[in-house]
N, C-alpha and C positions, 0 to 999 in steps of 0.2 A: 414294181409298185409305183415308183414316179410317172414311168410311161402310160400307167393306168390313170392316173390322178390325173394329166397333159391332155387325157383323153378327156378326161370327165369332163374339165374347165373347158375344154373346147366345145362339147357337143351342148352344154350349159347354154353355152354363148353364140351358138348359132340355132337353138332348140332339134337339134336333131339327135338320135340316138346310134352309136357306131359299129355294133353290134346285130347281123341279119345273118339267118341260118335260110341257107337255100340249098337246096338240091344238089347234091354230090353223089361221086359214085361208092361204091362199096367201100369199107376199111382197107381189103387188101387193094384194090384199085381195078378190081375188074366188074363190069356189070353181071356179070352170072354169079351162080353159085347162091342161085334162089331167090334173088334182090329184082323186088320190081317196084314198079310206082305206079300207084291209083289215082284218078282224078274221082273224089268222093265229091267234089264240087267242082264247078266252073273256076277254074283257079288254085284250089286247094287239094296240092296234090301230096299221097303220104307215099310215103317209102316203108314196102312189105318184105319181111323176110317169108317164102315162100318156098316150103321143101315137101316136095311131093315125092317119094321113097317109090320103086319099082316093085310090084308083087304078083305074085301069078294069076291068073286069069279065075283059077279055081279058086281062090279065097274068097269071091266076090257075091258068089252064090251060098256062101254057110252065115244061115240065120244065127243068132244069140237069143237066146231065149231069156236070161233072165229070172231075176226072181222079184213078184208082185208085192208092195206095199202098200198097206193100207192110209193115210194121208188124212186124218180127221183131226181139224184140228178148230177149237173156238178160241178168238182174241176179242178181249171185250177191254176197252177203255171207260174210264168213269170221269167225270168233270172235278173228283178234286185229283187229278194226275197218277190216278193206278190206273197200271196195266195188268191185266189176269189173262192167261194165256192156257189154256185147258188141251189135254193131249187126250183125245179120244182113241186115238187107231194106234198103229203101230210104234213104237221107241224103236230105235237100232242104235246096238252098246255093241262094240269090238275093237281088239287092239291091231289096229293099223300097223306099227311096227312090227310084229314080229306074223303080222300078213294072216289072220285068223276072221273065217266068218265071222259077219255079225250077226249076235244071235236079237231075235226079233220078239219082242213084251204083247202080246195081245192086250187092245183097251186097257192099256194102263195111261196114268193121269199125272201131268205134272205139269205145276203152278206158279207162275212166277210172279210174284206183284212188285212192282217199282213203284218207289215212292219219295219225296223228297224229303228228307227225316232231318235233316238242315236246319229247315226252318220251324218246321211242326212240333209242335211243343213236346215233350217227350210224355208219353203217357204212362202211369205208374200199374206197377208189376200186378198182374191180376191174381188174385187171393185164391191160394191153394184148394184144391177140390178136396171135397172130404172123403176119406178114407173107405174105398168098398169094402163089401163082406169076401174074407176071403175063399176062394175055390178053383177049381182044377183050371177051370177054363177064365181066368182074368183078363180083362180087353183094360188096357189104356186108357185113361179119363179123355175125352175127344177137348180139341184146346178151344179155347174162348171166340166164339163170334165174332168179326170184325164187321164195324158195321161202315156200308160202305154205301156211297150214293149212287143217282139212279147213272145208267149208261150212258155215255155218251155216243158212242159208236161201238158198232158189233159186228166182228167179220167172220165168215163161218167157212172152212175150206172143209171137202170132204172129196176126196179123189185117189184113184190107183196109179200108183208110178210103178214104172216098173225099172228095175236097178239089175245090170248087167257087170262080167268084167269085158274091161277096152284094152286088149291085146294092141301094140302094133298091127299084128297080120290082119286086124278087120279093116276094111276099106270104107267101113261109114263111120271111123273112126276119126277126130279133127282136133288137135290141141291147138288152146288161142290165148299168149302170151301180151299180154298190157301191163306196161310198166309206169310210172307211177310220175310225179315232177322232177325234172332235172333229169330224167335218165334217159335212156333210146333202149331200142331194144337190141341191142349189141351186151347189155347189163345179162340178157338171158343164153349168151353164148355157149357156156357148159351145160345148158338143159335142154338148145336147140341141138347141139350134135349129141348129144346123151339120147335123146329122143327120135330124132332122126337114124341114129343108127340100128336103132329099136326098130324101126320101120313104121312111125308115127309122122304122121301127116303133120306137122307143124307152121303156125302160121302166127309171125310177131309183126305187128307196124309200129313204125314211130308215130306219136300223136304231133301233130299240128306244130310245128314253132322248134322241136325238138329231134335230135338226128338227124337224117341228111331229108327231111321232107319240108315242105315251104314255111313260109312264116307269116300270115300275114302282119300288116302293122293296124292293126283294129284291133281296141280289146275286147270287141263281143265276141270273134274268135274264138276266144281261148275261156270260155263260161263253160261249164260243166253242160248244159246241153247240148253248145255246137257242138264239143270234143263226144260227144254218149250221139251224138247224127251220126259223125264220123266213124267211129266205130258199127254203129248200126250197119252201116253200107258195106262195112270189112268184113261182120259178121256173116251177112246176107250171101253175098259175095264167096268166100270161102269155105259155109258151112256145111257140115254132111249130115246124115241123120242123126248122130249121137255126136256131140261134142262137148269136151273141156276148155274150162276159163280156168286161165293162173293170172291171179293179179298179185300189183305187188303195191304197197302204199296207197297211192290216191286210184292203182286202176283198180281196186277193191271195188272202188266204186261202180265201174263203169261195170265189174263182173255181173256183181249184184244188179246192177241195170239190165242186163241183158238176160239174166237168167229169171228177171221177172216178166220181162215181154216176151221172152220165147222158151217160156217153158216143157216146152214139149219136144225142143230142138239138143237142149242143154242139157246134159246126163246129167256130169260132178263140176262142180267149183273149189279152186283153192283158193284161199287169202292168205298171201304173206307180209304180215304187220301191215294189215290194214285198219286195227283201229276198231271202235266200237261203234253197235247201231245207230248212232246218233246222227241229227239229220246235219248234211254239212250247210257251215255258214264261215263267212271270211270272218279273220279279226282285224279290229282296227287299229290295234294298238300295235300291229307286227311293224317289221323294219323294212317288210317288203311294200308296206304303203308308201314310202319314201318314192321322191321322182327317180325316173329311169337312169338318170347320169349320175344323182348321187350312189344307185345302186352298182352302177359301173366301176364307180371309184372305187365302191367297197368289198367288189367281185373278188381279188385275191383272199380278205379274211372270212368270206364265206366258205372258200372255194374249203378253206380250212375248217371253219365250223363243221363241215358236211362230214369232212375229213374224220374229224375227231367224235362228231356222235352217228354216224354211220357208218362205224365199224368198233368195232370191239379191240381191235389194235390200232396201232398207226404208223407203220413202215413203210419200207420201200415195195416191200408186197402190196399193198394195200393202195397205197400212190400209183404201184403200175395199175392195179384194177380197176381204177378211177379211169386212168389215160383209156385204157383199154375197151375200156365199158362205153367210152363217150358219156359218162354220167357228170351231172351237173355241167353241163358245155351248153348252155341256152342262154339267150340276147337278155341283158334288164330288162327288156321292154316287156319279153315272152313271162321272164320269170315274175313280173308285179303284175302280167293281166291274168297268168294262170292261180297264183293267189287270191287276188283279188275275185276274181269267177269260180270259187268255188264255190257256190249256194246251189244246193240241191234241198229242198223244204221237205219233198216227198220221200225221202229216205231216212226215214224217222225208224223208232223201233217195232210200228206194226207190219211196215215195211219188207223187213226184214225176217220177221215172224210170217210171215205169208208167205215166205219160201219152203216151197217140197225139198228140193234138190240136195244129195248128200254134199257137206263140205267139208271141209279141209281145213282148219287152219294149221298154218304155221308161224313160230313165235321164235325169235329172239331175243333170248336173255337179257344181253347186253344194251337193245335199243335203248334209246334216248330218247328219238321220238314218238312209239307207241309204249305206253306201260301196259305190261302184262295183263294189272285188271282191266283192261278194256277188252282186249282179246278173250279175256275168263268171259266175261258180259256178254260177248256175242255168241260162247259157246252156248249161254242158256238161252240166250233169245231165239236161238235159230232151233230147226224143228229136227233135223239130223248134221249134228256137228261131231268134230272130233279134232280138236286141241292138242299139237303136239308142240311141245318148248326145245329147242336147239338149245346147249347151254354154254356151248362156246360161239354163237355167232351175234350177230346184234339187227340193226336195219337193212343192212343189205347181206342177207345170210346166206341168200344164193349167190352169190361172188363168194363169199367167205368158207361156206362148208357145202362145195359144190355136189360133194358125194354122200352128203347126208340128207341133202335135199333133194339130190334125186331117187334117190332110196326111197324116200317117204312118198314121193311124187307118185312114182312109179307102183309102189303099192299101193297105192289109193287108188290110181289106174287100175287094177286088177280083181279092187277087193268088190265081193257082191254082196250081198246080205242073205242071212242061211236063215229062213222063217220055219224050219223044222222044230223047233224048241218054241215052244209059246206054252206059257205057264199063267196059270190064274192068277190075278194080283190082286192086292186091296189097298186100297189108299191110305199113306199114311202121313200127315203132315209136323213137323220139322222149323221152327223159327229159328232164322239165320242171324247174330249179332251185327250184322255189318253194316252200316247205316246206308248203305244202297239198296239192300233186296233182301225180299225175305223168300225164301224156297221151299215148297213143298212137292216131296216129290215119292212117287208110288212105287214101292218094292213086291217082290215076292211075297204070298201069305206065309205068317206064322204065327205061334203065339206066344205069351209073355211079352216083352221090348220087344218094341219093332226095333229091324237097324234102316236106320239115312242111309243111303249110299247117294254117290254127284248124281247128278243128272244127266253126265254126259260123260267121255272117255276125257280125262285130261291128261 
């Protein structure tokens, strides 16, 4: 702690920063063993873990067929801040865990509206409808009109995707590992040989400033577009016809980034504790705005902070998975410009809504720095989600419950969607108490009560 403070006072006083991450060789100390390094720029070079698995000649020639969805979806914005978001084509509901088709809703309809109920004055309870005549066949009073203004913006997607399982043994198969601030990808160790052994093409870089890849000292750098180039070029580089994104924290972002530009490239997405649709913006009031040397000073009781809400324990297991992971091991200078460059405007909740592509999430109990309802939130936002909660692990869950995450990983890899069951539906809407959103969402026909059910697997 003193030698850290000796440091700080010094680099204070002469303005320089003492802390640069360059280019080293692997953990064990040898260059192989999948470890290469990319020049994605004149200067700006990453370090890839890169495991290309051996498989017979014959796998290379067997198509996957797949099963065809239908992708209809309207998002309409209005100018006083609702979102309505309309599911025309296909739903897909299945439980991931215990590895069960998903079975597939024909034109069924479900509505989301956001709104800031905060500040809007609260509007009183609308006056009971009167009483039908009674008879065999009774439908539901239909609920009260909201009346809403004219559109702001209207996005209309209507497209077929089509959803396969991704065996290891297919060779157009590519998993791509982005890990999130402070981490490297060394963080993804148990799911790179988990997967690799599986015979999954795997492929993790360190971002910019973090693990053994360069640093520069610029912080435009380290802003959410250089670092989503950078990857661009990883992705470009490494991809086959059907590929998986796992992110984890901030590379949520970048997933989502990529599986909007190349939609056609990108099969499934996971996010783990990344957070909800909302569009990123720095804060200013954080501690990581502070100068670089004060940060340096302060580097041991972060190192702890990290410590103690990034993980759900705090021992000497958890301390080695730190050492081991190379997480949180980046320069002040990296850690204030990667903060600070987080504004991404375009990743807003329509965003997000304009994704086909099945996802993943996974959640952490214990995190500290994502809460649950933000992960709830992206389940509705997105057009095929599916929400599973680890309830012993926290922000870094894959270090923590390595074989529960890949369990779930790995099933998600496998699972297709079975559209042999498509059942009539009829709309039935549903007012949510919860001062974020109100949900309506389409079931099976019946008659008498309808029942709500989520909208999504949680």
């Amino acid at each position: 702690m003193l030698t850290s403070i000796t440091e700080s006072i010094f680099c204070c006083l002469m303005g320089k920063t003492t802390s640069v991450v360059l280019p080293v060789e692997s953990s064990d100390g040898k260059p192989a063993d999948g470890f290469e390094f990319v020049e994605v720029k004149p200067g700006r070079v990453l370090r890839v873990r890169h495991i290309l698995p051996e498989r017979p000649a014959a796998t290379e020639s067997q198509p996957e067929a797949g099963s065809s969805v239908h992708c209809k979806r309207k998002i309409t914005v209005y100018r006083n801040g609702q979102l309505v978001i309309e599911n025309l084509g296909d739903v897909l509901h299945s439980e991931i865990l215990q590895c069960q088709n998903g079975d597939v809703e024909q034109c069924s309809t479900v509505e989301v509206e956001l709104s800031d109920y905060t500040t809007a004055p609260s509007s009183p309870d609308p006056k009971p409808a009167p009483p039908l005549p009674s008879s065999d066949q009774q439908k539901p009073a239909p609920p009260p009109r909201r009346r809403r203004r004219k559109p702001k913006r209207t996005v209309l997607i209507d497209t077929e995707r089509c959803i396969s399982s991704c065996k290891g043994t297919h060779s157009d198969v590519a998993l791509f590992f982005i890990h999130g601030v402070g981490g490297s990808l060394d963080i993804w160790g148990s799911q790179l040989d988990f997967f690799s052994r599986l015979g999954y093409e795997v492929i993790a870089p360190d971002l910019a400033g973090h693990g053994a890849s360069t640093a520069p000292q610029i912080a435009a750098a380290y802003t959410f577009y250089a670092l989503a180039e950078d990857l661009r070029a990883i992705f470009k580089r490494y991809a086959r016809k059907r590929n998986i994104l796992i992110g984890h924290s901030y590379g949520v972002s970048f997933c989502t980034f990529l599986a909007h530009e190349y939609p056609e490239q990108v099969h499934k997405v996971v996010m783990i504790n990344g957070g909800g649709p909302t569009a990123l913006e720095p804060s200013l009031c954080s501690i990581f705005q502070l100068p670089s040397c004060v940060l340096h000073c302060l580097s041991p009781c972060l190192a702890w902070s990290f410590l103690k809400a990034g993980f759900a324990r705090q021992g000497a297991k958890e301390k080695q998975l730190l050492k081991e992971g190379n997480a949180f091991n980046v320069s002040p200078f990296v850690l204030r410009a990667m903060m600070s460059g987080q504004y991404w405007p375009e990743g807003d909740e329509v965003y997000h809504a304009e994704l086909t592509v099945p996802i993943l999430l996974v959640h952490g109990m214990y995190d500290k720095f994502v809460p649950i309802d933000e992960d709830q939130r992206m389940a509705e936002i997105l057009l095929f989600a599916f929400l599973k909660v680890i309830e012993e692990g926290s922000h870094m869950v894959m270090m923590e419950c390595p074989e529960t995450v890949n369990t779930l990983l790995h099933e998600f890899f496998l699972w297709e969607p079975d559209n042999s069951k498509k059942d009539t539906v009829t709309t039935v809407t549903a007012n949510d108490a919860t001062p974020v959103q109100t949900l309506a969402v389409a079931n099976g026909g019946s008659t008498g009560t309808p029942k709500v059910n989520k909208p999504l697997n949680k």
